[in-house]
N, C-alpha and C positions, 0 to 999 in steps of 0.2 A: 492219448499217451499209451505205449504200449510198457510190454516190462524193461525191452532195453532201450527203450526212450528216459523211465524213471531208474535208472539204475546211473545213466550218463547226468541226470540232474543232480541226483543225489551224488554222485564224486563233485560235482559243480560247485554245488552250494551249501553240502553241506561238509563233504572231506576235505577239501581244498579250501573251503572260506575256514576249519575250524583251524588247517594247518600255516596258513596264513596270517588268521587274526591272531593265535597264539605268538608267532614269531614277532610281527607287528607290536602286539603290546609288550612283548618282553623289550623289543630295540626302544619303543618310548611308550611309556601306559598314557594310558587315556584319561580324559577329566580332569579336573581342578584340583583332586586331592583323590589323586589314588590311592587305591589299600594298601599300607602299609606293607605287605608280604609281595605285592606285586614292584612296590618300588626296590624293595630288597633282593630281589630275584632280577629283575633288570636290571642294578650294580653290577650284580654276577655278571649276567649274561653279556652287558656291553665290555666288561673285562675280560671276554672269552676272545681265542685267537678267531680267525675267521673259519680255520679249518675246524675249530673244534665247532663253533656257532654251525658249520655244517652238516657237522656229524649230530649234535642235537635235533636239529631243523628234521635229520634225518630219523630219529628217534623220536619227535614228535608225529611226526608221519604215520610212521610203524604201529604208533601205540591209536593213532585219531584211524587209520583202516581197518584195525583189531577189533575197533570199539564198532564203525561200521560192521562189519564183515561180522559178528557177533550176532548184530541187532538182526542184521539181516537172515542171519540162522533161525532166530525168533519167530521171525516174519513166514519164515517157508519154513515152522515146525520142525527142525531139524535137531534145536536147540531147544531143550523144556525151561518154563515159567512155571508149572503147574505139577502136582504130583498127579492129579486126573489129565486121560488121553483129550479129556470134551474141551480142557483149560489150555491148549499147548495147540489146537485148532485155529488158527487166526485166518482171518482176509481182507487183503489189502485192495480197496476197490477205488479205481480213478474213472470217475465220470460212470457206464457200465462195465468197465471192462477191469477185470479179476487180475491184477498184478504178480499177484503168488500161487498161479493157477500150478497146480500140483502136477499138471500134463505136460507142465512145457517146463523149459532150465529154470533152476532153482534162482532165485533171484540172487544169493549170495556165491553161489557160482557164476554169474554174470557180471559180479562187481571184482572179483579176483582175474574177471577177461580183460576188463578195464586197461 
């Protein structure tokens, strides 16, 4: 796996399943007895026109790429965790190969080529 090999996994499985599953459960939650606020949030949501159920779907989205494209700052240092330069240093390593290698595209620039 290279960096834009796990850039296309991570929209995969993890932007598109978190913007999926969220809509999913709002149209019918999951389990025997779902939480309370999820059941009351789904009222809403199935009371919503379709246009509008749209334009949310699309405001979930926005908000689950932010949340990537964020982490991914993290990931290629761009974005500080840490008030020390040693703490804000990360690498993200698949199998031997250095995913946030600092010489090639930024990994959260490759998730916005997406």
């Amino acid at each position: 796996m290279n960096d834009e090999d796990f850039i296309t996994a991570i929209e995969e499985v993890v932007s598109s399943a978190a913007i999926n599953d969220t809509i999913s459960n709002l149209s019918s939650p999951p389990g025997r007895k779902p939480a309370k606020a999820l059941v009351q949030q789904s009222l809403w949501f199935n009371a919503l026109s379709d246009s509008d159920k749209k334009m949310l779907k699309a405001i979930v989205a926005s908000a689950v790429n932010e949340s990537v494209f964020g982490f991914l700052c993290v990931l290629d240092g761009v974005r500080a965790i840490s008030d020390t330069e040693e703490g804000n240093n990360l690498s993200l390593i698949h199998g031997d190969t250095l995913l946030n290698d600092p010489a090639l595209e930024s990994l959260h620039d490759l998730y916005k080529n997406v």
